[in-house]
SETORGU-243033 format. One record per residue (C-alpha): y, x, z; residue number from 0. Coordinates in nm, 2 decimals, always signed. Each point is the difference from the previous one (the first is absolute). Layout:
N
ATOM      py      px      pz  num
ATOM       Y       X       Z  NUM
...
This chain:
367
ATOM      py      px      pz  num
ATOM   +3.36   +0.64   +5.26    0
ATOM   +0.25   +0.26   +0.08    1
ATOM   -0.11   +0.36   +0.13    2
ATOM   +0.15   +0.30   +0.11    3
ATOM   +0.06   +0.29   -0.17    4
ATOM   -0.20   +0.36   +0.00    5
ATOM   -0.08   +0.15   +0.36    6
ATOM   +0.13   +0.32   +0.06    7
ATOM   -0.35   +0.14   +0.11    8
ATOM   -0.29   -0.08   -0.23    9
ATOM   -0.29   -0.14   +0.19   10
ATOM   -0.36   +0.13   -0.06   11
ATOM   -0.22   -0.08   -0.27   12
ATOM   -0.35   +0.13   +0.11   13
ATOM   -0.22   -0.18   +0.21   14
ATOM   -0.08   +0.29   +0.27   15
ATOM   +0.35   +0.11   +0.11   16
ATOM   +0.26   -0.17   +0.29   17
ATOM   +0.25   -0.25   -0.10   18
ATOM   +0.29   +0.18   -0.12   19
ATOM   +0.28   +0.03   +0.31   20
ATOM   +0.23   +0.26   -0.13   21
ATOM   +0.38   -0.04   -0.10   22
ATOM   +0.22   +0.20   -0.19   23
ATOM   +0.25   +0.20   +0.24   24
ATOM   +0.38   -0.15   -0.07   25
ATOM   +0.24   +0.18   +0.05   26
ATOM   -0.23   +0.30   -0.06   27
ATOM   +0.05   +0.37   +0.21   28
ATOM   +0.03   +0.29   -0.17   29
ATOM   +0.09   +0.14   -0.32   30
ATOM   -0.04   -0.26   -0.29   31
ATOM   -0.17   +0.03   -0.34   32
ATOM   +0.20   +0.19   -0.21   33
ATOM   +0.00   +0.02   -0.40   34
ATOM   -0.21   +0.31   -0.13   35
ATOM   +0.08   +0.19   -0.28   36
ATOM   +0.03   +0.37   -0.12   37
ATOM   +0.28   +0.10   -0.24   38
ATOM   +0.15   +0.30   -0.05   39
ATOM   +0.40   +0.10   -0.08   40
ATOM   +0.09   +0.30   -0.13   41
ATOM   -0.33   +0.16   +0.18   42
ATOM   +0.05   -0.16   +0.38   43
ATOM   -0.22   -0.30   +0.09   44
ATOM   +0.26   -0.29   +0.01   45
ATOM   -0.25   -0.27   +0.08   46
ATOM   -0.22   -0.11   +0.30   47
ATOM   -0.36   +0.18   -0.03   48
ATOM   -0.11   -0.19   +0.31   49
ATOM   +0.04   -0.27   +0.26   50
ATOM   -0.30   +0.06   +0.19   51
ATOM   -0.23   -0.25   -0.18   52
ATOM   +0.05   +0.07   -0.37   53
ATOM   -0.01   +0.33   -0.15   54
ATOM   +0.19   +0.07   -0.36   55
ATOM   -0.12   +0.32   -0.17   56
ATOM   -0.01   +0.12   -0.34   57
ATOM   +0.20   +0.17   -0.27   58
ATOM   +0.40   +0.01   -0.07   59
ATOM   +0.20   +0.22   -0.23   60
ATOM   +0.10   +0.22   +0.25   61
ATOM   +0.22   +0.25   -0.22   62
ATOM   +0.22   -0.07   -0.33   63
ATOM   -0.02   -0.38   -0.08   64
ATOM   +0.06   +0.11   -0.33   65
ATOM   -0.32   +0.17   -0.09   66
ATOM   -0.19   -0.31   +0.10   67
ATOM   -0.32   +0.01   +0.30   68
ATOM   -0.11   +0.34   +0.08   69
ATOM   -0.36   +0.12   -0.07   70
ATOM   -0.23   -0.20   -0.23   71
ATOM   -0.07   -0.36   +0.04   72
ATOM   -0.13   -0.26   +0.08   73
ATOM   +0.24   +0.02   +0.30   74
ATOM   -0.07   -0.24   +0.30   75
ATOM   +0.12   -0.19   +0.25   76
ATOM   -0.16   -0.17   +0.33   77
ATOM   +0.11   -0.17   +0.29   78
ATOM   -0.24   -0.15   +0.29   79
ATOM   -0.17   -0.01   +0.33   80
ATOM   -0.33   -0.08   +0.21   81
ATOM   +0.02   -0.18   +0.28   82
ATOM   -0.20   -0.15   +0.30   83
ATOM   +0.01   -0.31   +0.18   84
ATOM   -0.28   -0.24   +0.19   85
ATOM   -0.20   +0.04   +0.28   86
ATOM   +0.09   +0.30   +0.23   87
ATOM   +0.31   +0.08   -0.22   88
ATOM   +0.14   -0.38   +0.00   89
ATOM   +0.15   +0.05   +0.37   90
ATOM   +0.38   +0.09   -0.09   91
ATOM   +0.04   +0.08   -0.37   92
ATOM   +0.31   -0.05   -0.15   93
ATOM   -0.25   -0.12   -0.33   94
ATOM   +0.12   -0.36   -0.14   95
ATOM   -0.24   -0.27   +0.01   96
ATOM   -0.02   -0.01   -0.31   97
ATOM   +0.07   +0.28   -0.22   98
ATOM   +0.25   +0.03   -0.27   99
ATOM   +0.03   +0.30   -0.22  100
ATOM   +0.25   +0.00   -0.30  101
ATOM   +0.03   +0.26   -0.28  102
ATOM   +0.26   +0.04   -0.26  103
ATOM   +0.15   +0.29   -0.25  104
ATOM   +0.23   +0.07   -0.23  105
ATOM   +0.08   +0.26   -0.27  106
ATOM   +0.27   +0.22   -0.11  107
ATOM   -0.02   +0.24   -0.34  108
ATOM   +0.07   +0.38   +0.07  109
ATOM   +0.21   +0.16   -0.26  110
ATOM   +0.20   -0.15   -0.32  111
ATOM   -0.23   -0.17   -0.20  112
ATOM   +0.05   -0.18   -0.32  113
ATOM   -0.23   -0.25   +0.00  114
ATOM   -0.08   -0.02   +0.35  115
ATOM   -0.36   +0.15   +0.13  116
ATOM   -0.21   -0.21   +0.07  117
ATOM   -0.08   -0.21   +0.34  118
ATOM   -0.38   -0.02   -0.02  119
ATOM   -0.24   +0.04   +0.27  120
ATOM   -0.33   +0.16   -0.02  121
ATOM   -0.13   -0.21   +0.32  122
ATOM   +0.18   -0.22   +0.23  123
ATOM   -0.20   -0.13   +0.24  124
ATOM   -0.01   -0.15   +0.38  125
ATOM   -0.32   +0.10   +0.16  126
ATOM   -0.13   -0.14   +0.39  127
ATOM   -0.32   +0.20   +0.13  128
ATOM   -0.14   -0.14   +0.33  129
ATOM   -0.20   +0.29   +0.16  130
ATOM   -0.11   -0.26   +0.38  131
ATOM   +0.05   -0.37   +0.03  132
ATOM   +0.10   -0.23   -0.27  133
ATOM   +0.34   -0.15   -0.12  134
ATOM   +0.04   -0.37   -0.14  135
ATOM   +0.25   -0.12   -0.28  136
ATOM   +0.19   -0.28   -0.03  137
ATOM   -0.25   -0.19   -0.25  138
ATOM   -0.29   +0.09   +0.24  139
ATOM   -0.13   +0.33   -0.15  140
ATOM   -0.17   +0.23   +0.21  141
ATOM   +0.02   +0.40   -0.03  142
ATOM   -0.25   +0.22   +0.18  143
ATOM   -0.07   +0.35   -0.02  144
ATOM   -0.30   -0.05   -0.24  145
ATOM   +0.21   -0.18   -0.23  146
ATOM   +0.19   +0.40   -0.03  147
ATOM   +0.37   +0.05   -0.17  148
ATOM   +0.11   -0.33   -0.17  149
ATOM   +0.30   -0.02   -0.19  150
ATOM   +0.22   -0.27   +0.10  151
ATOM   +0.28   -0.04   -0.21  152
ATOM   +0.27   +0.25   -0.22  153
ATOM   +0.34   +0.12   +0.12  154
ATOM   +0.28   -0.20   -0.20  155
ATOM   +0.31   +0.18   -0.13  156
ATOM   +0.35   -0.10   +0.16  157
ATOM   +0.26   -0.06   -0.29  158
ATOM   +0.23   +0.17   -0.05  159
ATOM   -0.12   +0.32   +0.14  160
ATOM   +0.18   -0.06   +0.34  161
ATOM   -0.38   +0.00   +0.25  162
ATOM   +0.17   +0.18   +0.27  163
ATOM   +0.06   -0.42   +0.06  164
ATOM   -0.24   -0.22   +0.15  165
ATOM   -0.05   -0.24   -0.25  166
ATOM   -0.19   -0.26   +0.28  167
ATOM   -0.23   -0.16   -0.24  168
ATOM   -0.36   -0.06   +0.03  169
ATOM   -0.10   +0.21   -0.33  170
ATOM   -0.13   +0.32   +0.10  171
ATOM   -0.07   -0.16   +0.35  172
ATOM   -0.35   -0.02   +0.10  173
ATOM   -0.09   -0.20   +0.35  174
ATOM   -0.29   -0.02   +0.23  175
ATOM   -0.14   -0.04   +0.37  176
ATOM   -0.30   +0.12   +0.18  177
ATOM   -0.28   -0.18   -0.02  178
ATOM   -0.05   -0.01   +0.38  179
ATOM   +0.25   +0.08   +0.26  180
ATOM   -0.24   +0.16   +0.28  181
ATOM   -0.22   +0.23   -0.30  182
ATOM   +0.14   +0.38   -0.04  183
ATOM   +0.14   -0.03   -0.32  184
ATOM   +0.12   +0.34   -0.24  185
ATOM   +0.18   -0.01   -0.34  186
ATOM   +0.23   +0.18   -0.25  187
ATOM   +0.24   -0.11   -0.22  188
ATOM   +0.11   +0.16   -0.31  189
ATOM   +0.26   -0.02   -0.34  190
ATOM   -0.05   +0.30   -0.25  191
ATOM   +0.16   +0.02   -0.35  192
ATOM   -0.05   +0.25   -0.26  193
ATOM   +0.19   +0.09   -0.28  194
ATOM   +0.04   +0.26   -0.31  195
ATOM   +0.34   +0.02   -0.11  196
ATOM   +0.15   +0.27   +0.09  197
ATOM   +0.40   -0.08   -0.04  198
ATOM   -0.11   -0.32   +0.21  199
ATOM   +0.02   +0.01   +0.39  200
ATOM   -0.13   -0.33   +0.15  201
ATOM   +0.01   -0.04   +0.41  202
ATOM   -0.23   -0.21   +0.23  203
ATOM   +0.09   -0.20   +0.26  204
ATOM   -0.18   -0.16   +0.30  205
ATOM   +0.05   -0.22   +0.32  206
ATOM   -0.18   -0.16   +0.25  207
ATOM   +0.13   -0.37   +0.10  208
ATOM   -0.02   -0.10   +0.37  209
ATOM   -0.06   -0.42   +0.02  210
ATOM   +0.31   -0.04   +0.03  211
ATOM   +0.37   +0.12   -0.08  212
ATOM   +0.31   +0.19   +0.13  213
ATOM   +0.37   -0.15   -0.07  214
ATOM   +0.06   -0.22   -0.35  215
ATOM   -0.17   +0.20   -0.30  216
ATOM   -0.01   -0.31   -0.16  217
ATOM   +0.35   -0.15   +0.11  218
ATOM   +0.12   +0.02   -0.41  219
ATOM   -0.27   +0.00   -0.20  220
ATOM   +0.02   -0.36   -0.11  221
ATOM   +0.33   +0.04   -0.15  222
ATOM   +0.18   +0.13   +0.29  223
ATOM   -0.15   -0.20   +0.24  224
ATOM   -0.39   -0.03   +0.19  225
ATOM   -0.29   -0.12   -0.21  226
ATOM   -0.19   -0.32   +0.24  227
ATOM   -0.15   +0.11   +0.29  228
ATOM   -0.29   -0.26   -0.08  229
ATOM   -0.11   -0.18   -0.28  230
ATOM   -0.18   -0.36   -0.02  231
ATOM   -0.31   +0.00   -0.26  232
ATOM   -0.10   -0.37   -0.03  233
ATOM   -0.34   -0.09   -0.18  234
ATOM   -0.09   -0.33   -0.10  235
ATOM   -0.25   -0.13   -0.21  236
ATOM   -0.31   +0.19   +0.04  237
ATOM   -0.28   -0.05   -0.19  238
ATOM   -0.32   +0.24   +0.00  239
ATOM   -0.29   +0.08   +0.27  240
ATOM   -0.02   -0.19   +0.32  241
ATOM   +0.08   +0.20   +0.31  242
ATOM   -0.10   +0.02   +0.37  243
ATOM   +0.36   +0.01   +0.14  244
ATOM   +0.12   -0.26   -0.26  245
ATOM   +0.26   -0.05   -0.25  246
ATOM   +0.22   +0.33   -0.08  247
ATOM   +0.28   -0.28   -0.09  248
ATOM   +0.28   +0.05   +0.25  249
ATOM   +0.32   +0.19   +0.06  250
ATOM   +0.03   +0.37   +0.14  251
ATOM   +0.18   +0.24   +0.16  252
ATOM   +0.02   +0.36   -0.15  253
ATOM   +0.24   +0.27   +0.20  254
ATOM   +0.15   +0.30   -0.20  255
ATOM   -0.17   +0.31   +0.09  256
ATOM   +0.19   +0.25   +0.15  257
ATOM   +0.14   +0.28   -0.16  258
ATOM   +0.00   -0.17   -0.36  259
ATOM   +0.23   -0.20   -0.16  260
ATOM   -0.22   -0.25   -0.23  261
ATOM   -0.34   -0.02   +0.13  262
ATOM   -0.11   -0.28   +0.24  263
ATOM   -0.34   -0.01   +0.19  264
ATOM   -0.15   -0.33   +0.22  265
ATOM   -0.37   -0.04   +0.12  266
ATOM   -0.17   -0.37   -0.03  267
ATOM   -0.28   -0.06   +0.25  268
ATOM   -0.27   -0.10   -0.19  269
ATOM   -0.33   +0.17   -0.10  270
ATOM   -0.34   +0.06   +0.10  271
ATOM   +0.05   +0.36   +0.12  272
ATOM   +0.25   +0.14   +0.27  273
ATOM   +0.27   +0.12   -0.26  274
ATOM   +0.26   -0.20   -0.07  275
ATOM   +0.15   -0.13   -0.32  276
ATOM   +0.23   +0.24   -0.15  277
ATOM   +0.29   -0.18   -0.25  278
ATOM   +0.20   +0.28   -0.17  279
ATOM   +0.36   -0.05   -0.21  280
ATOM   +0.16   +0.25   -0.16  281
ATOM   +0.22   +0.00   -0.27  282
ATOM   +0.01   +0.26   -0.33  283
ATOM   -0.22   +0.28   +0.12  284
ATOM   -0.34   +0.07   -0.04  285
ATOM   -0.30   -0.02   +0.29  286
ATOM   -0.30   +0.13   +0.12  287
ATOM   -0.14   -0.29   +0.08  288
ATOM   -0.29   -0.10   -0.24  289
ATOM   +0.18   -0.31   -0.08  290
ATOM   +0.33   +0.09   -0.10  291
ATOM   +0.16   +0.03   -0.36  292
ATOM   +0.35   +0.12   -0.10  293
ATOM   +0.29   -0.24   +0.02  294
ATOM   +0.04   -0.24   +0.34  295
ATOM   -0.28   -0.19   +0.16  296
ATOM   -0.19   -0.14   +0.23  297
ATOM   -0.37   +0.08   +0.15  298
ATOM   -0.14   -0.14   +0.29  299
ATOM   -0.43   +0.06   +0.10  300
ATOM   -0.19   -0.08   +0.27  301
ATOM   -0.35   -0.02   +0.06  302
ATOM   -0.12   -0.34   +0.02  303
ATOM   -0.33   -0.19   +0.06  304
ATOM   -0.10   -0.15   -0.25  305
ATOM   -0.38   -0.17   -0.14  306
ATOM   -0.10   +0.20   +0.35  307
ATOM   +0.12   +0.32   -0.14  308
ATOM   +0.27   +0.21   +0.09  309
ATOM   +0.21   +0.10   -0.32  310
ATOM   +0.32   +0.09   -0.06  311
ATOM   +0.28   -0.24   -0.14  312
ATOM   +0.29   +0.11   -0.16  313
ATOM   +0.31   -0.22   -0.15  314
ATOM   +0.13   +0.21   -0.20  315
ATOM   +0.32   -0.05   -0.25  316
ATOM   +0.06   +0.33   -0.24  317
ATOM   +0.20   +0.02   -0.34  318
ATOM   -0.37   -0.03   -0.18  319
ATOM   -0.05   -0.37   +0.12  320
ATOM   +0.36   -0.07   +0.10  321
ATOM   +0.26   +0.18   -0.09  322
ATOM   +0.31   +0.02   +0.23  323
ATOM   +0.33   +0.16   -0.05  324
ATOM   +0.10   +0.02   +0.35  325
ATOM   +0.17   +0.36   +0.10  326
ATOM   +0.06   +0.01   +0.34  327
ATOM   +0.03   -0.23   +0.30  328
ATOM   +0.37   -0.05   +0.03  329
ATOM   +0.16   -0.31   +0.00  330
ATOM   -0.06   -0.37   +0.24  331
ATOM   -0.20   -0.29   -0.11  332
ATOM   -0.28   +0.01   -0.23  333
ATOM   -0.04   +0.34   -0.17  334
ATOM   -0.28   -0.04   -0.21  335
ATOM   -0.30   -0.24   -0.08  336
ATOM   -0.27   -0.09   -0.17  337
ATOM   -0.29   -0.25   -0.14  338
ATOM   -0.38   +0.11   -0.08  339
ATOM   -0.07   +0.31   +0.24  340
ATOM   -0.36   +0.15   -0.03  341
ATOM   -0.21   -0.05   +0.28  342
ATOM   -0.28   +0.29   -0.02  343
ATOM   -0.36   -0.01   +0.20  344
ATOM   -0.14   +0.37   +0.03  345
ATOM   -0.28   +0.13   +0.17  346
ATOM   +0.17   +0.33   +0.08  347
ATOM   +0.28   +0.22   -0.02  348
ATOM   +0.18   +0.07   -0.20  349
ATOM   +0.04   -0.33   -0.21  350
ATOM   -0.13   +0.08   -0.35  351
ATOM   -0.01   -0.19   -0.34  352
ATOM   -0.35   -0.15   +0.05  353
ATOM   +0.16   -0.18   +0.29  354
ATOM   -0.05   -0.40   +0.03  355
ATOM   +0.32   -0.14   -0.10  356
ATOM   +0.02   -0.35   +0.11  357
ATOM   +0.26   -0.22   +0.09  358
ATOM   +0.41   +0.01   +0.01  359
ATOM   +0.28   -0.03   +0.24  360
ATOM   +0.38   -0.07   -0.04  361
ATOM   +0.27   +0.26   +0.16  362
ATOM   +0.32   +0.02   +0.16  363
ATOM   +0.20   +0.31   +0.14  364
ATOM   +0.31   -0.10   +0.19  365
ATOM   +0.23   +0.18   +0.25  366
């Protein structure tokens, strides 16, 4: 069994609205999405408040770097954007099919200081607030307006200080469609970190990914050459509930996603609801998703019929159960595998520790 890999336009999950039709514009027209960040130099703005879709605002030393932030903390900084899509705005939006925020910072100390001040944060948080509509997550999660703000994920720091760079990783990345194509949908996204040192200056930066990429970003980032364009993920030996679609044993195709350098996306067709599968690889940063852990891994869910009810499966393979010391995706023939993965039964999202766990599977990741 050999299937393709993720569609560039996320078909519909609910019941009520058309089949999804749309298709992501490429080459796109216009201006593209441009890295937002404010920062100040010797009291001028040196960075890029705005692209037209994220918004950075917030506090900078704007005077003598020497005498540390000016005013009183805790000092802030913000950068995000609503947006609308669905229905009577869906006809001509530049808006990926799927949207793909990423946030990263980094930190610099003002002044000599001997030790250094300290980097800590007072919050660091990525919020989503869906005012119309509803948005859908990789893992099948569904946020409305009642369910209000919801905090997604954290902002990571780049090392080394240098965040004016893209790092192109899927920590401080978070990902999701509309539920349905044809329904007026409204949302904002938002990072905001805080902080109370005042010889520390951090910066926040923010950018939103079209589905799909301009040039080579990723031409040397597997040792001076291109990480795969798509990886193989063979399972074999399934042992656990009895599906309606069959066996999950098989081999399949999983494309990298564009605008990131080590993180690989494919849908399998099963299920008892209109969603796909959703099989996510990324190697050594941390997830949203409820089924991720630190350190590389696999997860793949979908909802399945099974005893005549519809419940969500999940193979699942994190350091808790089995531990892999896989980095990145670079290299040719078998990258990583694996004996014993965790098959899960829940009920709902997300997946939590009173889950069923029943059954294993064997794993292969090639390229």
């Amino acid at each position: 069994m050999l299937l393709g890999g993720s569609s560039p336009c996320q078909q519909c999950g609910c019941v009520s609205c058309q089949t999804c039709t749309r298709t992501c514009t490429e080459p796109h027209t216009g201006a593209e999405f441009e890295k937002v960040f404010t920062n100040y130099f010797e009291g001028v703005e040196n960075g890029n408040p705005t692209d037209g879709f994220l918004t950075a605002t917030g506090d900078n030393d704007a005077s003598d770097p020497y005498d540390g932030m000016d005013g009183s903390g805790p000092w802030m900084q913000e950068v995000g954007g609503g947006f609308s899509d669905g229905g009577s705005y869906g006809g001509g939006t530049r808006f990926p099919c799927t949207y793909r925020f990423s946030f990263w910072r980094s930190t610099r100390q003002l002044g000599i200081n001997n030790p250094a001040p300290s980097t800590a944060l007072t919050e660091n948080v990525i919020e989503l607030t869906v005012s119309a509509g509803a948005v859908v997550f990789p893992d099948g999660t569904v946020i409305t307006p009642a369910d209000g703000t919801v905090v997604l994920a954290s902002v990571p720091l780049v090392s080394g200080g240098a965040g004016a760079v893209d790092p192109r990783t899927n920590d401080g990345t978070v990902s999701f469609a509309l539920q349905c194509q044809n329904v007026e949908t409204t949302f904002s996204v938002t990072a905001r970190i805080r902080w109370n040192v005042q010889k520390r200056q951090h910066t926040l930066y923010g950018i939103v990914r079209e589905c799909y990429e301009e040039g080579t970003p990723c031409a040397t980032f597997c040792s001076g050459n291109p990480p795969p364009a798509s990886l193989y993920l063979t399972i074999s030996n399934y042992t656990g509930p009895t599906l309606a679609s069959g066996t999950p044993n098989g081999t399949y195709v999983l494309d990298r996603v564009p605008n990131y350098c080590n993180w690989y996306l494919g849908n399998w067709g099963w299920g008892c609801l209109a969603s796909p599968l959703n099989v996510n690889l990324e190697a050594g940063n941390d997830d949203v998703s409820a089924y991720m852990d630190s350190n590389a891994r696999i997860t793949a869910n979908s909802w399945q019929i099974i005893d005549g009810d519809c419940r969500l499966l999940v193979l699942w393979v994190n350091t808790s159960y089995n531990p892999i010391t896989l980095t990145s995706f670079c290299g040719t023939g078998v990258l990583a595998s694996g004996t014993n993965g965790v098959v899960l039964l829940a009920t709902a999202i997300p997946v939590t520790s009173g889950d069923i766990v029943s059954g294993s599977f064997d794993w292969e990741i090639s390229a």
